[in-house]
C-alpha positions as a Markdown table, in Angstrom:
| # | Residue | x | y | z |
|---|---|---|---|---|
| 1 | Unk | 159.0 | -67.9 | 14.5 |
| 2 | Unk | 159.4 | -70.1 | 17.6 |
| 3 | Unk | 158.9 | -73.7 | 18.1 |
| 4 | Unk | 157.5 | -76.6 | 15.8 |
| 5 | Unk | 155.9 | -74.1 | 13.6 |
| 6 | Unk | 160.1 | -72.7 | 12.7 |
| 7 | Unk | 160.8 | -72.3 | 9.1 |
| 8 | Unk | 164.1 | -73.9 | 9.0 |
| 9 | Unk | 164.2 | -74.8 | 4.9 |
| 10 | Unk | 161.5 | -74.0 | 2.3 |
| 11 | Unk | 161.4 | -74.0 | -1.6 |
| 12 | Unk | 159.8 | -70.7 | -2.9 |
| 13 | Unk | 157.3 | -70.2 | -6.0 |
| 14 | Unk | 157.5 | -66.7 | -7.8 |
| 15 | Unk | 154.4 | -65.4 | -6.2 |
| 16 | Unk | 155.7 | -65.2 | -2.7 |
| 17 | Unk | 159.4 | -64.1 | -3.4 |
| 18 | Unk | 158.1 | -61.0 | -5.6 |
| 19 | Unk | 155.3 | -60.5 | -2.0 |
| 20 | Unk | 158.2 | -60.4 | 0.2 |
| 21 | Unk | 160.2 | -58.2 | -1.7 |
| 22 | Unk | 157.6 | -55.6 | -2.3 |
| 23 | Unk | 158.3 | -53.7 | 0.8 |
| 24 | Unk | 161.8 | -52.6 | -0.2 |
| 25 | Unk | 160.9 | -51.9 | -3.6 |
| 26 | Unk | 157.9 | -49.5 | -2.4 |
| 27 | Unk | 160.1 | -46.4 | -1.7 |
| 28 | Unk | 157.4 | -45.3 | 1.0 |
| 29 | Unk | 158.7 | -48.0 | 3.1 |
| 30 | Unk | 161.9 | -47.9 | 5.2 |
| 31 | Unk | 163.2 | -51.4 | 5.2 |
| 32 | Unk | 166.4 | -50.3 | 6.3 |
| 33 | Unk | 165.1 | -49.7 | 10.1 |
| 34 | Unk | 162.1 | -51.5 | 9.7 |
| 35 | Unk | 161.3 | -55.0 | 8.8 |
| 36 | Unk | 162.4 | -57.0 | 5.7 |
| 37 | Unk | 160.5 | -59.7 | 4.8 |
| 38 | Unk | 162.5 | -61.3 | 1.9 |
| 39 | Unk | 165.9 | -60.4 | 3.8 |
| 40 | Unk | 163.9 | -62.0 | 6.7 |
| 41 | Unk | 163.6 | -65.3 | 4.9 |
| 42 | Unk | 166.6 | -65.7 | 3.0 |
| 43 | Unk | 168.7 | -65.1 | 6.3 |
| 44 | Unk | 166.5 | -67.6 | 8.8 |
| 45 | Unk | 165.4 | -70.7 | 6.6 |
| 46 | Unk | 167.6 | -72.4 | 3.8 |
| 47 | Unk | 165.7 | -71.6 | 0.8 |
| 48 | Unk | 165.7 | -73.4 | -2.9 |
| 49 | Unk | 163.7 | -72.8 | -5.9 |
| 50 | Unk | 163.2 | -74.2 | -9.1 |
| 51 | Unk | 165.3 | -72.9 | -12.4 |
| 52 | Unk | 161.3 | -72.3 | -14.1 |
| 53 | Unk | 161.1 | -69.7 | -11.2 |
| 54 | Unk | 164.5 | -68.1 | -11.9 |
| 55 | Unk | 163.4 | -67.6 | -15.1 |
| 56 | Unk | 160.1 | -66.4 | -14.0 |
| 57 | Unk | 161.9 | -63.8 | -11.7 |
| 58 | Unk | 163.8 | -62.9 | -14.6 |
| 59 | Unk | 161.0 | -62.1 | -17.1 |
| 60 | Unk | 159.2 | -60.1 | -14.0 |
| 61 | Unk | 162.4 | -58.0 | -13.5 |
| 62 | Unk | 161.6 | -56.2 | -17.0 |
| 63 | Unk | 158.4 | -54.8 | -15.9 |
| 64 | Unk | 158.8 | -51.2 | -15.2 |
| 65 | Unk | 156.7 | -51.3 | -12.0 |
| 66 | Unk | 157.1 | -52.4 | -8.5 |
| 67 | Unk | 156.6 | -56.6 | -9.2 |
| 68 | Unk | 159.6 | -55.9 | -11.4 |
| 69 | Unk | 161.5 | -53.7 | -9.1 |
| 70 | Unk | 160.7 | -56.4 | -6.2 |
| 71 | Unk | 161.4 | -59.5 | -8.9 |
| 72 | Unk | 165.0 | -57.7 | -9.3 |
| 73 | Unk | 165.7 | -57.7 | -6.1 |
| 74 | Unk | 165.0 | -61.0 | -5.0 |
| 75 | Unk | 167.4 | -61.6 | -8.3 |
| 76 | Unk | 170.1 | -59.2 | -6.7 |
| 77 | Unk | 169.9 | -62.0 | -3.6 |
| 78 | Unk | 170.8 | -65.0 | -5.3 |
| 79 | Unk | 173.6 | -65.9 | -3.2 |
| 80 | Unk | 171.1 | -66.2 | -0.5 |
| 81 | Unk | 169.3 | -69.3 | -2.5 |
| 82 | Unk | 170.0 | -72.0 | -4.1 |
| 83 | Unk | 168.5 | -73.3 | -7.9 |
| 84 | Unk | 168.3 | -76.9 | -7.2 |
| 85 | Unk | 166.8 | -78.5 | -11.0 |
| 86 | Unk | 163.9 | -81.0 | -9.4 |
| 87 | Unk | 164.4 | -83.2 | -12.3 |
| 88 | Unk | 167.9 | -84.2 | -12.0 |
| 89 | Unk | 167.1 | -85.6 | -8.9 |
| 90 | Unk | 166.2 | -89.5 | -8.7 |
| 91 | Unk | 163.4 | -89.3 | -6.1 |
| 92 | Unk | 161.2 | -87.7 | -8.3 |
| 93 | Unk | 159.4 | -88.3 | -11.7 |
| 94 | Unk | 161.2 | -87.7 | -15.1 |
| 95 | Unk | 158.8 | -85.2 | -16.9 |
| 96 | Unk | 156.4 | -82.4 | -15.4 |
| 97 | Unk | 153.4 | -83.5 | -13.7 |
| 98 | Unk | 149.9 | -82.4 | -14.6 |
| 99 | Unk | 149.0 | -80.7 | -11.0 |
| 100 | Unk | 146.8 | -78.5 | -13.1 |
| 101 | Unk | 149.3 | -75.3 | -12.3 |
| 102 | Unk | 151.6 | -73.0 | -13.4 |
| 103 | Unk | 155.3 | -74.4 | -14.3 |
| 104 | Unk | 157.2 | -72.7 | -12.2 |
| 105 | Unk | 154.8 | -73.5 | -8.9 |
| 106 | Unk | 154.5 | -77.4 | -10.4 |
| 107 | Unk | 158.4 | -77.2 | -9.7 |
| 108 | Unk | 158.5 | -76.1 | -6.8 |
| 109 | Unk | 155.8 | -78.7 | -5.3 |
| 110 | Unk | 158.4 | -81.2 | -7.0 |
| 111 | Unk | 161.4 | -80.1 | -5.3 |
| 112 | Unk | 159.9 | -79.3 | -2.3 |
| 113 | Unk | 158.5 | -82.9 | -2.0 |
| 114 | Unk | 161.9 | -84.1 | -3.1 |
| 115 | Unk | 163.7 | -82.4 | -0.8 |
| 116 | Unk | 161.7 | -82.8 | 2.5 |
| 117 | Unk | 162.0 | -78.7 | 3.0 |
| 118 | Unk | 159.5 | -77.7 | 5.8 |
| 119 | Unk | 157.5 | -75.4 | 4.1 |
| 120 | Unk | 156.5 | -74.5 | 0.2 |
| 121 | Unk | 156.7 | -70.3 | 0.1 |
| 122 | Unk | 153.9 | -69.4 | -2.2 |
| 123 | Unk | 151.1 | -67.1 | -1.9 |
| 124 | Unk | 148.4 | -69.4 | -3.6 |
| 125 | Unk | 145.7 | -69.0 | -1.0 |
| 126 | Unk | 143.2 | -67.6 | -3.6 |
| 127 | Unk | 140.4 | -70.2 | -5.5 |
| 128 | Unk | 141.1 | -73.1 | -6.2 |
| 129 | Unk | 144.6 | -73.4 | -6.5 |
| 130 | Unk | 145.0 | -73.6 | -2.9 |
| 131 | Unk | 143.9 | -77.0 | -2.5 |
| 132 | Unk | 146.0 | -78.2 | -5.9 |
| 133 | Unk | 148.7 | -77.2 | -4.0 |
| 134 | Unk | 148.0 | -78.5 | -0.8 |
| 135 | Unk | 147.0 | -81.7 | -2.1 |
| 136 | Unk | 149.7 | -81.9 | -4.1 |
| 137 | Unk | 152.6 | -81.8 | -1.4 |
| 138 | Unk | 153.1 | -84.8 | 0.6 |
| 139 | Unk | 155.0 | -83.1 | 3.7 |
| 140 | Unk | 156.3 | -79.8 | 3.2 |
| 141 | Unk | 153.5 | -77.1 | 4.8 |
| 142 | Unk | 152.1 | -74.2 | 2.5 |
| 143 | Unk | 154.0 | -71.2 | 3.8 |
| 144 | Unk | 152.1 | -67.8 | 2.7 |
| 145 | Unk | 153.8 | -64.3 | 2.8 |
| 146 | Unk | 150.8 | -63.3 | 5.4 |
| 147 | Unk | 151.4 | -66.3 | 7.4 |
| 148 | Unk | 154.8 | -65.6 | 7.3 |
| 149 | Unk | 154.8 | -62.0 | 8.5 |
| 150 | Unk | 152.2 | -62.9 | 11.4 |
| 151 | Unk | 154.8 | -65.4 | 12.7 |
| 152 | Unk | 157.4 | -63.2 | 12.4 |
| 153 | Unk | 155.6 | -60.9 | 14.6 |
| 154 | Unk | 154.2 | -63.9 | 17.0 |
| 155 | Unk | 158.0 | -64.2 | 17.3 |
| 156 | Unk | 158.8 | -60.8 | 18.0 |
| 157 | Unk | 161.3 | -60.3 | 15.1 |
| 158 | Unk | 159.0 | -57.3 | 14.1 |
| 159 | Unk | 155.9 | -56.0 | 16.6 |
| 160 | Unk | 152.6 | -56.5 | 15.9 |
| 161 | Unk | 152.2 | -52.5 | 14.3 |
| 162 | Unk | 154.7 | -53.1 | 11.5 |
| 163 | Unk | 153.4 | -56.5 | 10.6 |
| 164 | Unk | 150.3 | -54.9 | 9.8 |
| 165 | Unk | 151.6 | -52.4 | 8.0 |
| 166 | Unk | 154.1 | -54.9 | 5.8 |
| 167 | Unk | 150.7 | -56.7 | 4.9 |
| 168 | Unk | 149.0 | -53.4 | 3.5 |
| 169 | Unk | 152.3 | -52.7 | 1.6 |
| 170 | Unk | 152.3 | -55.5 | 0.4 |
| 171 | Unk | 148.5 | -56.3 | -0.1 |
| 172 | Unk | 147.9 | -52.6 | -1.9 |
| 173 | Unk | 150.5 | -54.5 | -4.9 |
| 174 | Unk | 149.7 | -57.5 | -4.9 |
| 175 | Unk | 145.8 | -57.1 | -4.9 |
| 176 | Unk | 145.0 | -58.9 | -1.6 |
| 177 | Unk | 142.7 | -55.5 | -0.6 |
| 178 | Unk | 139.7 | -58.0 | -0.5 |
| 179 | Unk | 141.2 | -61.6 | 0.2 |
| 180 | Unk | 139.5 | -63.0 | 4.1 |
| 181 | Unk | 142.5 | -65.4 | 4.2 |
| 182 | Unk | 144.5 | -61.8 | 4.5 |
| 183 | Unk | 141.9 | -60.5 | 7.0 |
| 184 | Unk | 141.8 | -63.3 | 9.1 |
| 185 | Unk | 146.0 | -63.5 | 9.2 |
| 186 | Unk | 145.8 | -59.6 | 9.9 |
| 187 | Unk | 143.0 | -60.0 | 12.5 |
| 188 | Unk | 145.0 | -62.5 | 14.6 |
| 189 | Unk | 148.0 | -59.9 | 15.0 |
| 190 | Unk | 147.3 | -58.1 | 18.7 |
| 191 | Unk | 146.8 | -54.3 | 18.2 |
């Protein structure tokens, strides 16, 4: 990612850690030539996340499937983040707002506000939820795993062949088959 649009710090959600981390837990895909995504992220940007999405990493990583497999892996990377509790800090409220979301993404808007980070990582792009989130951060950008992988390719970290292919690894397990947000990130990458 070049320019203004660089993801220099973000705070993650559990939805978008477990996306990026799919490719190296599908054993069809070779992410030790090939592109990364998580490994990506957690080497380029100075990432935090809430303990509720430790936790929620945690639980995931019992599942005997690929989530799990993924959610283990981005546990396996923990020296690579940091779990920063968003209600020890002063800047921000004592008890759990009512944004109308999950916990662990409700934490992560909360620390990411707190801490000023570029971008929220989260792959809420999908209902409603989208615009609780976005209307719920007060600076940091939404950061999606597609978004994320079509920069990286805009970049030229990866080429515009494997982005595309990341996003169908990653879309055949995380159910985005049928999502236009992922068509129209995947229809902007050059063939």
């Amino acid at each position: 990612m070049s320019g203004a649009s660089q993801l220099r710090t973000a705070v993650a959600d559990t939805s978008a850690l477990v996306s990026l981390a799919v490719p190296r837990a599908d054993t069809s895909v070779d992410t030790d030539s090939g592109p990364d995504p998580l490994q990506y992220v957690l080497t380029s940007c100075e990432v935090s996340l809430p303990p509720t999405v430790q936790s929620e990493l945690t639980a995931m990583a019992d599942y005997d499937d690929i989530h799990g497999a993924a959610a283990s892996n981005v546990l396996a990377a923990d020296s690579y983040y940091a779990v920063l509790d968003p209600y020890d800090r002063s800047d921000t409220p004592a008890a759990r707002p009512a944004f109308g979301l999950d916990d662990g993404k409700t934490d992560g808007i909360v620390l990411a506000n707190s801490l000023g980070v570029d971008g929220l990582l989260t792959d809420e792009f999908g209902g409603t939820n989208f615009a609780l989130v976005h209307a719920a951060l007060r600076g940091p950008r939404i950061a999606s795993t597609p978004r994320l992988i079509r920069d990286y390719a805009r970049g030229d970290h990866m080429s515009p062949a494997a982005a595309r292919r990341l996003l169908d690894c990653i879309g055949s397990h995380r159910s985005w088959g049928t999502s236009p947000y992922v068509a129209l990130i995947r229809g902007q990458l050059e063939p």
